[in-house]
Z-matrix of the N, CA and C atoms (Angstrom, degrees):
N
C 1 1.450
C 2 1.517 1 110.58
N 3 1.581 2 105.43 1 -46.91
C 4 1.448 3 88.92 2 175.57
C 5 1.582 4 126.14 3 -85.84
N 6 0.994 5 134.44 4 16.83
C 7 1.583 6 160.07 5 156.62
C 8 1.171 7 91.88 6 -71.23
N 9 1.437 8 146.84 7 -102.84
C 10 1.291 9 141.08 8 173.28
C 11 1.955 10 129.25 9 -20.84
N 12 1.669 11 98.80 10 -18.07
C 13 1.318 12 83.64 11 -166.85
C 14 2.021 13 92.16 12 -108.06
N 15 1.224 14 101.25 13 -12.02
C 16 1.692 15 108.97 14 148.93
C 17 1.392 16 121.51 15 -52.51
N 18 1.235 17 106.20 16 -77.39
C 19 1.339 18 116.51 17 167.89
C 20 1.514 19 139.49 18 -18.35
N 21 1.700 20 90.48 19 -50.82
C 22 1.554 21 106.65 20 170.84
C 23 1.220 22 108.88 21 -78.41
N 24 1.119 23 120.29 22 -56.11
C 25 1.701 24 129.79 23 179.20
C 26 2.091 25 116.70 24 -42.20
N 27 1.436 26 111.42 25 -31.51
C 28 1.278 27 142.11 26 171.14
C 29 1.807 28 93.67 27 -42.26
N 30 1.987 29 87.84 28 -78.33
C 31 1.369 30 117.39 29 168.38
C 32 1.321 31 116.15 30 -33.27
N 33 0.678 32 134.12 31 -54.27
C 34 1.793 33 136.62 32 -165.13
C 35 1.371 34 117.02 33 -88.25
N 36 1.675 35 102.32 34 -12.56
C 37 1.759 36 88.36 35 176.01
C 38 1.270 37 112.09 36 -112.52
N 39 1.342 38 116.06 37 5.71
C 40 1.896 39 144.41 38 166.39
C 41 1.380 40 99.20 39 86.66
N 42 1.093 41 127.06 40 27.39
C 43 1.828 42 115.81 41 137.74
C 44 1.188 43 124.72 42 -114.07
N 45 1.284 44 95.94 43 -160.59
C 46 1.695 45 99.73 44 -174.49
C 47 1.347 46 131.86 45 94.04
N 48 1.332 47 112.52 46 135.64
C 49 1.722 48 106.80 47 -165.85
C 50 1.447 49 109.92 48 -49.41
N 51 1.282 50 132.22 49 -37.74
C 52 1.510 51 132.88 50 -172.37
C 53 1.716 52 88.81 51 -35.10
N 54 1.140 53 114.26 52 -77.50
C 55 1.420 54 130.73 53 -135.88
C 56 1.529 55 111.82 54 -84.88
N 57 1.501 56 120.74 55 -15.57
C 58 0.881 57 130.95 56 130.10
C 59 1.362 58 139.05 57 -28.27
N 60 1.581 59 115.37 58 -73.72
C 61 1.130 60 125.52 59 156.01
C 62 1.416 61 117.03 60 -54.48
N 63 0.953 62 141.14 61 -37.62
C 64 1.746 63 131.56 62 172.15
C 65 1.396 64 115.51 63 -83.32
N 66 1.415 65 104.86 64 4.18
C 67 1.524 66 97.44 65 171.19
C 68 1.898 67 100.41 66 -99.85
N 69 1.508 68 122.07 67 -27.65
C 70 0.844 69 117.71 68 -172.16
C 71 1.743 70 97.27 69 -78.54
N 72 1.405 71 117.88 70 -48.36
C 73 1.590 72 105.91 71 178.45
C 74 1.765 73 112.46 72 -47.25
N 75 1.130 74 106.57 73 -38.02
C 76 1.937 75 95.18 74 176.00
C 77 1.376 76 107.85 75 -55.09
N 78 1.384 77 105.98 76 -61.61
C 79 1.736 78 126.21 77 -179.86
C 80 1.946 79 96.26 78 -23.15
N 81 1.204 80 110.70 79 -77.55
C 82 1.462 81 91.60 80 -165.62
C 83 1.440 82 102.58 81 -85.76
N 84 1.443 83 142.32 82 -21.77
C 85 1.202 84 120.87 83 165.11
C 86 1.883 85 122.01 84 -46.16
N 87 1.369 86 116.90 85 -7.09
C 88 1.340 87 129.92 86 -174.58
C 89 1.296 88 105.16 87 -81.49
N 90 1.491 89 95.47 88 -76.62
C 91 1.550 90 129.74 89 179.81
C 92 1.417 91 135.32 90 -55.96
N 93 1.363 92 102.57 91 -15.28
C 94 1.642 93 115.57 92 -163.82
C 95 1.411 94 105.02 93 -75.47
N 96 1.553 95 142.65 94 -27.66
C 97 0.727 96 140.17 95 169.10
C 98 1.468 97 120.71 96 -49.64
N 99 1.888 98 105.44 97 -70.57
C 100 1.236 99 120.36 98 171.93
C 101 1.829 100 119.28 99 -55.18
N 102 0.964 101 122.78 100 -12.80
C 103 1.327 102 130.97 101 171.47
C 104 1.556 103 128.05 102 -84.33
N 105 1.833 104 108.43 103 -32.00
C 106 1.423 105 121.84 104 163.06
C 107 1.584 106 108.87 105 -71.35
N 108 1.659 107 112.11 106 -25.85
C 109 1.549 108 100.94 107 -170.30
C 110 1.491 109 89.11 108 -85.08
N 111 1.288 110 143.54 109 0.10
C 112 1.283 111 134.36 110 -143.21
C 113 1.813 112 82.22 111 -111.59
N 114 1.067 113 99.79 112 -49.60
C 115 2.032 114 111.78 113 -158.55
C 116 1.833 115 86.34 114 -75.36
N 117 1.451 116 133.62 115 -18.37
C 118 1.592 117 125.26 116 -149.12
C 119 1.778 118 70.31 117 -94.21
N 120 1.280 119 121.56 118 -62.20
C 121 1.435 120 99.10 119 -144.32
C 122 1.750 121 117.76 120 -79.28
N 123 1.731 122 102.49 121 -12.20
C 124 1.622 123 113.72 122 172.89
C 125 1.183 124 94.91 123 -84.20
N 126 1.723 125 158.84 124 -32.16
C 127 1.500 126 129.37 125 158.95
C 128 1.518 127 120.26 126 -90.30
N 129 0.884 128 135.55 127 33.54
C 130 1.350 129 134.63 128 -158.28
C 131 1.376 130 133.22 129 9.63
N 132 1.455 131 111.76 130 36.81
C 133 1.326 132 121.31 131 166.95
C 134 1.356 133 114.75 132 -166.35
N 135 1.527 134 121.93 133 157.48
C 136 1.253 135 122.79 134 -170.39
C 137 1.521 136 120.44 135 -73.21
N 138 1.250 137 118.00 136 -13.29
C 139 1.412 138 131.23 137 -161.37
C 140 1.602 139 107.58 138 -90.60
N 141 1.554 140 107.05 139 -40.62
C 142 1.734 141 116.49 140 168.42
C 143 1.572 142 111.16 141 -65.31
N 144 1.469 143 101.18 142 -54.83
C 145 1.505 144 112.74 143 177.80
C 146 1.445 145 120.73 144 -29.86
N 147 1.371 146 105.00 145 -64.69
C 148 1.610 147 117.06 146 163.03
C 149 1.502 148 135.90 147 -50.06
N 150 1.456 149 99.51 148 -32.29
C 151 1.581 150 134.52 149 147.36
C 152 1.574 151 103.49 150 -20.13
N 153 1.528 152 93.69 151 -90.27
C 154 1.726 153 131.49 152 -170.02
C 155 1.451 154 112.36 153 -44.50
N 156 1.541 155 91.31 154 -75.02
C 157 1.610 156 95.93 155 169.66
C 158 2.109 157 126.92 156 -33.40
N 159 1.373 158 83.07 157 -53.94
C 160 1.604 159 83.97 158 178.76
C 161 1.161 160 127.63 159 -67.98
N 162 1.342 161 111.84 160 -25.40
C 163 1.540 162 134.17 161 170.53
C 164 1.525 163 105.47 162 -65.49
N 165 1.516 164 121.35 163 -47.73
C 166 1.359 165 113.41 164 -157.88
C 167 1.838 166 85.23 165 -89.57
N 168 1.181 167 130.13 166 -21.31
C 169 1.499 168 128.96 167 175.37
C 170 1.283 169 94.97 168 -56.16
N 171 1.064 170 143.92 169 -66.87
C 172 1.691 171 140.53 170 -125.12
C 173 1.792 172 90.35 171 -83.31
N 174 1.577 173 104.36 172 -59.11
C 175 1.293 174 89.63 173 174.20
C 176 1.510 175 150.63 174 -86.97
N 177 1.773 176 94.85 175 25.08
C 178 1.726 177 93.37 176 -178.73
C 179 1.202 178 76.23 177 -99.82
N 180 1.739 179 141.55 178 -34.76
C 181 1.460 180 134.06 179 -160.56
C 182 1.363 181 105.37 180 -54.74
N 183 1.132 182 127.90 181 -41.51
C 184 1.135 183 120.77 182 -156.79
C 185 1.808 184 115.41 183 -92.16
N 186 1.830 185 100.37 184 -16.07
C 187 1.380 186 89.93 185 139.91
C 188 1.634 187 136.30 186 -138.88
N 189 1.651 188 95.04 187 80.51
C 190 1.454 189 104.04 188 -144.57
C 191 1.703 190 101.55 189 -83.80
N 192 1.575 191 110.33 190 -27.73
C 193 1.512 192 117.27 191 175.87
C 194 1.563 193 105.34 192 -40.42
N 195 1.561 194 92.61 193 -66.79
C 196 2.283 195 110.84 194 169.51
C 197 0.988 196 104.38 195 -27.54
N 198 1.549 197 135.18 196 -69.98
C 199 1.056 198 134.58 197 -133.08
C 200 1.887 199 104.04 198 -89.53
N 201 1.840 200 110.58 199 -33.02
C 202 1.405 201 83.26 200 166.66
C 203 1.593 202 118.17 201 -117.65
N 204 1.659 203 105.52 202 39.01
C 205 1.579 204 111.83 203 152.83
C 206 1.713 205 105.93 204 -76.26
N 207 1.436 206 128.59 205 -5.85
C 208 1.172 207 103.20 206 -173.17
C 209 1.480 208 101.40 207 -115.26
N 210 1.272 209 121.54 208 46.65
C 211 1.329 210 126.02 209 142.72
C 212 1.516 211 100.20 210 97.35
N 213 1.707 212 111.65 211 -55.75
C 214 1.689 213 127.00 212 -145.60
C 215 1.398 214 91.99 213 -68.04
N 216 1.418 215 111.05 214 171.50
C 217 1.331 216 127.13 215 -172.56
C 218 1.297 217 95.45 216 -87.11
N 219 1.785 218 116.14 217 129.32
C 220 1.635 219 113.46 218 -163.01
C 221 1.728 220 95.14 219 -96.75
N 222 1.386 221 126.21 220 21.14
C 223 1.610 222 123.21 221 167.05
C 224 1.084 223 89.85 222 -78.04
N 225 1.828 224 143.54 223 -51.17
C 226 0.805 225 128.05 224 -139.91
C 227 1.530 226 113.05 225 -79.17
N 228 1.660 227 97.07 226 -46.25
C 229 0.934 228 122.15 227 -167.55
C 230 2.099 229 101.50 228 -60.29
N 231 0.860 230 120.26 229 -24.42
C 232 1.648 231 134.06 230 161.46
C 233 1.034 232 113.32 231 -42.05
N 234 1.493 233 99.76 232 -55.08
C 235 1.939 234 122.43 233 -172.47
C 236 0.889 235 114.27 234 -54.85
N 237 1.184 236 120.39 235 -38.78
C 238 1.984 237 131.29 236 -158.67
C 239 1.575 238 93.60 237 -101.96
N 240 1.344 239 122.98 238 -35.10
C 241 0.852 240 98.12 239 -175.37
C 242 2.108 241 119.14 240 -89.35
N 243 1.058 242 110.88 241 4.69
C 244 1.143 243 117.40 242 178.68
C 245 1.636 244 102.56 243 -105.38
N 246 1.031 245 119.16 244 -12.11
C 247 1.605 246 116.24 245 162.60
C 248 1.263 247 111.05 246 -101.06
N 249 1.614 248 133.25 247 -10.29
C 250 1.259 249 111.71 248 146.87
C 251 1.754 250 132.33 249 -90.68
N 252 1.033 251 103.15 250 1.17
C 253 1.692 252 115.15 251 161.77
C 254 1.476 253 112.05 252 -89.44
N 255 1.122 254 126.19 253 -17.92
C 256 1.220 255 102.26 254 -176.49
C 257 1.733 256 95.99 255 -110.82
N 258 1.438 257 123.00 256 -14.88
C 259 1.621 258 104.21 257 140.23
C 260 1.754 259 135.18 258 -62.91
N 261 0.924 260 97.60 259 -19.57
C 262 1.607 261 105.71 260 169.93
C 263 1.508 262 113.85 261 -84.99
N 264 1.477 263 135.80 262 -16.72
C 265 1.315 264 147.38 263 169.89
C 266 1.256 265 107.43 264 -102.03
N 267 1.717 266 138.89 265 -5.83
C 268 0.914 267 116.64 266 146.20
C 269 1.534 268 132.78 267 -104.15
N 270 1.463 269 100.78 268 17.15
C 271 1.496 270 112.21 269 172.75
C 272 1.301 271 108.39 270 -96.77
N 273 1.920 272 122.95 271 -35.94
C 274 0.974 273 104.84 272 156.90
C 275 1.783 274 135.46 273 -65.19
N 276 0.529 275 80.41 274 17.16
C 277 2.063 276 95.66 275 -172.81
C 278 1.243 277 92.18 276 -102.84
N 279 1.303 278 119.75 277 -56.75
C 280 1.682 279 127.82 278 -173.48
C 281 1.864 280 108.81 279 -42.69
N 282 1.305 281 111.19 280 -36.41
C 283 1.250 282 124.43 281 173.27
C 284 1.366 283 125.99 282 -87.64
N 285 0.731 284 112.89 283 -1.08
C 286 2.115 285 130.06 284 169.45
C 287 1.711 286 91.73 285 -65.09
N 288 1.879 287 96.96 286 133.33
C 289 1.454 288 106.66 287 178.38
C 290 1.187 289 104.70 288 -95.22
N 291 1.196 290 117.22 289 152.35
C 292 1.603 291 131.35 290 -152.47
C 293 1.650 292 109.18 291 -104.32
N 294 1.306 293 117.37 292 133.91
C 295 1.811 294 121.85 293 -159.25
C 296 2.049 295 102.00 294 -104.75
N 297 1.205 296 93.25 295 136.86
C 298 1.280 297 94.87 296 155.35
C 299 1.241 298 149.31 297 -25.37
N 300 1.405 299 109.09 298 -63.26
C 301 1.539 300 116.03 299 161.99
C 302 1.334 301 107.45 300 -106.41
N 303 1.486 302 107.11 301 156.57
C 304 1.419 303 138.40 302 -179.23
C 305 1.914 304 98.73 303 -62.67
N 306 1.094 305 125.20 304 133.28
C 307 1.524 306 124.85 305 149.73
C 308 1.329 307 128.86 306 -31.04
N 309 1.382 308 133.21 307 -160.78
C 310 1.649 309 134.95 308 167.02
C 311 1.030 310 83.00 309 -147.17
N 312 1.537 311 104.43 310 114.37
C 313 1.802 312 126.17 311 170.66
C 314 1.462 313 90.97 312 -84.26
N 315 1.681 314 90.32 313 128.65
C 316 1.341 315 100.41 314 172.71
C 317 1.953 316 121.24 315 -89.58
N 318 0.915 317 119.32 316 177.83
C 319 1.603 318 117.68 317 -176.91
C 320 1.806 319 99.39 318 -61.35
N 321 1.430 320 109.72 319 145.42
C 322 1.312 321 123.06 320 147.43
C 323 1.387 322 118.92 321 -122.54
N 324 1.554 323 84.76 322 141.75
C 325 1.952 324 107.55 323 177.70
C 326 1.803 325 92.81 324 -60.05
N 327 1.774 326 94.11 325 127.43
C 328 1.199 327 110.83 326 152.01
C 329 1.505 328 124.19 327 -8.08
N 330 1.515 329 101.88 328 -86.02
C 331 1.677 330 136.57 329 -178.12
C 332 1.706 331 111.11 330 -28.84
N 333 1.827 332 80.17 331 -34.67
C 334 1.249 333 97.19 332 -158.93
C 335 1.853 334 126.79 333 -80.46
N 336 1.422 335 94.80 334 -16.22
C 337 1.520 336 122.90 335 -161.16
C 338 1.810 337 93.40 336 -139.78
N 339 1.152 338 122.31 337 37.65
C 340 1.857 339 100.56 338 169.45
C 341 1.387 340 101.19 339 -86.65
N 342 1.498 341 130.54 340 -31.13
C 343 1.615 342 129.05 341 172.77
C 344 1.177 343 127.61 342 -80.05
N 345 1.348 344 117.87 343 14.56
C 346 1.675 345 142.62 344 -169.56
C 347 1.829 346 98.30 345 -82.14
N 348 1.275 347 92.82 346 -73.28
C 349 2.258 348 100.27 347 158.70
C 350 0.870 349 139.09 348 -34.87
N 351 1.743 350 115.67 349 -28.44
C 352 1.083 351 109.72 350 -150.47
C 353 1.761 352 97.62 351 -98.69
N 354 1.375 353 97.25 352 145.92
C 355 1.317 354 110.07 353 -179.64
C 356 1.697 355 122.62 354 -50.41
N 357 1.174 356 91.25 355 -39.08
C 358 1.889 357 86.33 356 178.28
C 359 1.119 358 106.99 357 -81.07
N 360 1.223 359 131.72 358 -28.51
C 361 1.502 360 134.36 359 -163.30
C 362 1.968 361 110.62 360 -67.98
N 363 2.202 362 85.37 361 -40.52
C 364 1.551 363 88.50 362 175.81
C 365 1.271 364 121.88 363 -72.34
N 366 1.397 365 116.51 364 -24.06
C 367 1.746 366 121.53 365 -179.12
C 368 1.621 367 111.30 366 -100.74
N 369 1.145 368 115.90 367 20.12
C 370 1.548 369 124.92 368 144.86
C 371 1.434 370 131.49 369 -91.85
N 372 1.247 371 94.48 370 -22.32
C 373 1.724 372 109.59 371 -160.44
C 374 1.739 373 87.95 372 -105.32
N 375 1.413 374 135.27 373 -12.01
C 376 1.296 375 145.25 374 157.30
C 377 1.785 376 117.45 375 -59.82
N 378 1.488 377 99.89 376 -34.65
C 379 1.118 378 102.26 377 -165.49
C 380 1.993 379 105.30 378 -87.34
N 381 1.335 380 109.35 379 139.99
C 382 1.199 381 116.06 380 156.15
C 383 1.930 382 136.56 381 -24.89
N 384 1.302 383 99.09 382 131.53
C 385 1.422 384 94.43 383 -148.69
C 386 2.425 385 107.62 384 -68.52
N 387 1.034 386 82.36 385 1.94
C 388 1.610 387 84.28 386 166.72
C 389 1.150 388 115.19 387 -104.77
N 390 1.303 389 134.90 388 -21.01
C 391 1.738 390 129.13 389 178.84
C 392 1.436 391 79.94 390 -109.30
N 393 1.271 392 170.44 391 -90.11
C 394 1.183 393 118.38 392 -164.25
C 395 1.492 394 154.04 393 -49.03
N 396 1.589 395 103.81 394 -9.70
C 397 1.495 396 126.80 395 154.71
C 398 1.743 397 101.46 396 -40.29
N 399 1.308 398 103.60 397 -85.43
C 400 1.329 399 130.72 398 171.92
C 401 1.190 400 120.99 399 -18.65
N 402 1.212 401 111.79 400 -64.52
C 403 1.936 402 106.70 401 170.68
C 404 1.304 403 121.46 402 -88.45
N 405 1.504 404 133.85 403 -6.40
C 406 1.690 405 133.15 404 141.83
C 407 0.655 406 94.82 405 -36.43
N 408 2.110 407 135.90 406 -82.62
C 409 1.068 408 139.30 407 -165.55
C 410 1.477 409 124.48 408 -37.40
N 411 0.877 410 91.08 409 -39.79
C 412 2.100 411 97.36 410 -164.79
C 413 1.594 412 98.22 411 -92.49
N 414 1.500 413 113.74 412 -44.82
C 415 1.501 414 94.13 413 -172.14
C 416 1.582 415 123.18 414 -116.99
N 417 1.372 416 96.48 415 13.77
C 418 1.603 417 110.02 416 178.68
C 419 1.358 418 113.66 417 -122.44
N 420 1.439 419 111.70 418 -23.87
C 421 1.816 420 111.10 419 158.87
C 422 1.627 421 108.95 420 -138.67
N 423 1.179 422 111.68 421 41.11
C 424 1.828 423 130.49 422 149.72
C 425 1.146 424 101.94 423 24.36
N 426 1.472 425 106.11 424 70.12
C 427 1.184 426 125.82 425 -168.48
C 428 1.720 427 91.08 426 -104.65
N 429 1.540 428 116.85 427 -176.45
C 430 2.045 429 98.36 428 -175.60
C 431 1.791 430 60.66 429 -119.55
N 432 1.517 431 85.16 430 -166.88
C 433 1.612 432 98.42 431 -164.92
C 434 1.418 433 92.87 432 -104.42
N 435 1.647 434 140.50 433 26.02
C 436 1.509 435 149.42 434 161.94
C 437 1.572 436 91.58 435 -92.38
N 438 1.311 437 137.28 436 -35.78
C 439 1.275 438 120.18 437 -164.91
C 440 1.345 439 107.66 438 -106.15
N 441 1.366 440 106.03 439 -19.04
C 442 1.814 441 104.88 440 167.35
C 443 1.336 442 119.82 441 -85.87
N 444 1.437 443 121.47 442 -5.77
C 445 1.178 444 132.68 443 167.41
C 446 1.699 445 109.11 444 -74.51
N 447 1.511 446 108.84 445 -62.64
C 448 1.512 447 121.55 446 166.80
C 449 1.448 448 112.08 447 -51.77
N 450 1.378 449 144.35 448 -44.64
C 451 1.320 450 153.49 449 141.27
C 452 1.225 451 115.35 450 -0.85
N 453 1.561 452 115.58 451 -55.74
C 454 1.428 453 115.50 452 -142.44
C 455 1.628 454 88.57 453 -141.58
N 456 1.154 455 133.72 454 9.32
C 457 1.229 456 129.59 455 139.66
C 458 1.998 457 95.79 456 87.95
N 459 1.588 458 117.41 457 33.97
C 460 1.350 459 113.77 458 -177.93
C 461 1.660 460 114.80 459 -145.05
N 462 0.838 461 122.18 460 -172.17
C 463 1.538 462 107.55 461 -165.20
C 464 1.494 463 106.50 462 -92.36
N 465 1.247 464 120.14 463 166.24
C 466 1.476 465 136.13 464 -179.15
C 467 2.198 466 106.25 465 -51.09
N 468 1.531 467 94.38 466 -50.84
C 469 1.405 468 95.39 467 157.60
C 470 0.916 469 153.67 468 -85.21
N 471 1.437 470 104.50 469 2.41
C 472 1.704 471 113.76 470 162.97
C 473 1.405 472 93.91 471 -67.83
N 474 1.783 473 122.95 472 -64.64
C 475 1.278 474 115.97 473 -163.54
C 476 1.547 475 127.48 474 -41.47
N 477 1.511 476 115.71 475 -32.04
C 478 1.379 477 144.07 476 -156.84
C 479 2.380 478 85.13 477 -84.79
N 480 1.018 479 83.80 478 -34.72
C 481 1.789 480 79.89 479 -163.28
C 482 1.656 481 104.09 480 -96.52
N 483 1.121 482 111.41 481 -29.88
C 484 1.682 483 118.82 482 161.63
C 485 1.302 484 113.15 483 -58.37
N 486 1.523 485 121.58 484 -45.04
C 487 1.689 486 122.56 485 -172.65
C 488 1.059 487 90.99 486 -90.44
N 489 1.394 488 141.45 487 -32.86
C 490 1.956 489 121.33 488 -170.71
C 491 2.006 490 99.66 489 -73.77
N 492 1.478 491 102.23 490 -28.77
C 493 1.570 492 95.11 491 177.66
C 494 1.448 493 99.02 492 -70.14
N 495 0.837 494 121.23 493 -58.14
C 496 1.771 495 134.16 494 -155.19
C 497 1.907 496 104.28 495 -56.04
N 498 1.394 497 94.43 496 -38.14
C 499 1.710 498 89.76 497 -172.45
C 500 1.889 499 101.49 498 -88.97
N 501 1.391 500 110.55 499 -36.05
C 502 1.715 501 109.47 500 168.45
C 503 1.627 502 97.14 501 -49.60
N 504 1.267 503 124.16 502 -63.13
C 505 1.490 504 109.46 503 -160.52
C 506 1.829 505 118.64 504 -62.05
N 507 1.522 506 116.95 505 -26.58
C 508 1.594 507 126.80 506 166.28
C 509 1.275 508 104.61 507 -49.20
N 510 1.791 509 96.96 508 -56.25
C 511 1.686 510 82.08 509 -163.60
C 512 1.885 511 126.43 510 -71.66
N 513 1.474 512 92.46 511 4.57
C 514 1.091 513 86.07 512 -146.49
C 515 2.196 514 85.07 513 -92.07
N 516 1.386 515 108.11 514 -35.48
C 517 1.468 516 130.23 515 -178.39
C 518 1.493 517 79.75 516 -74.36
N 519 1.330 518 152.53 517 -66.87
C 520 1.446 519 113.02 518 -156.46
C 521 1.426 520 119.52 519 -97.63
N 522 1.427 521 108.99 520 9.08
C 523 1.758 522 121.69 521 172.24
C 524 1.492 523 87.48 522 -67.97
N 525 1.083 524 132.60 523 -41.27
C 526 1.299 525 121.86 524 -164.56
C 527 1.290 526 130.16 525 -81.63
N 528 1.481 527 123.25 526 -20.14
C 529 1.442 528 129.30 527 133.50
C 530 1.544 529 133.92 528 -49.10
């Protein structure tokens, strides 16, 4: 009883781990959607995505109090941080030594691969993992280029010079189809 009447009391004066933690369970019960479409189109598949996301979950959770004592909007702060882990996991990948023979690709579910073909999908997933940051942002969660700048932790003109590279190089890979 008196565990519970802590607890509540925690509750009622707006701290305390309780409330913490149920603010972070809303947090991705909100977000989780917009965050898988966010992680699907910066790894180009659903299976990493889910990867990313959970990865970048575990560690904002754990300092989620931090993260919204500092005022900023903690979607964003999500954002940047799941586009800088999955640049840091694909640089470590970049360094993987390379084998003789090819693998045995195994079957994929349909469901699973209909955006695998598709032409934009392949000349996104071509592009570098910061100008494709960049145009998820801008044209898949219509973001302005003040919040993809704030997002991703770089200036208003990086974004402006990342998307003028990023959309020259589409057009240029799907002019050619």
């Amino acid at each position: 009883m008196t565990a519970v009447l802590q607890l509540g009391s925690a509750v009622e004066r707006g701290g305390g781990r309780a409330e913490t933690v149920g603010d972070f369970a809303e947090f991705v019960r909100m977000s989780m959607p917009g965050l898988l479409r966010y992680g699907h189109a910066l790894t180009g598949n659903p299976h990493d995505s889910a990867d990313l996301v959970q990865a970048v979950l575990e560690k904002v959770g754990s300092r989620w109090g931090t993260v919204q004592g500092k005022g900023d909007d903690p979607l964003a702060y999500v954002r940047r941080a799941m586009a800088n882990t999955h640049i840091s996991i694909w640089r470590r990948r970049r360094r993987e030594s390379l084998v003789a023979d090819f693998p045995d690709n195994g079957a994929v579910a349909p469901e699973l691969s209909r955006l695998e073909n598709e032409p934009l999908w392949q000349a996104l997933r071509e592009l570098p993992p910061r100008q494709r940051a960049v145009i998820v942002l801008r044209y898949y969660e219509n973001l302005s280029e003040a919040e993809i700048a704030h997002a991703l932790g770089i200036s208003c003109g990086t974004v402006k010079s990342q998307s003028s590279k990023a959309m020259a190089s589409l057009r240029t890979r799907l002019g050619k189809e």
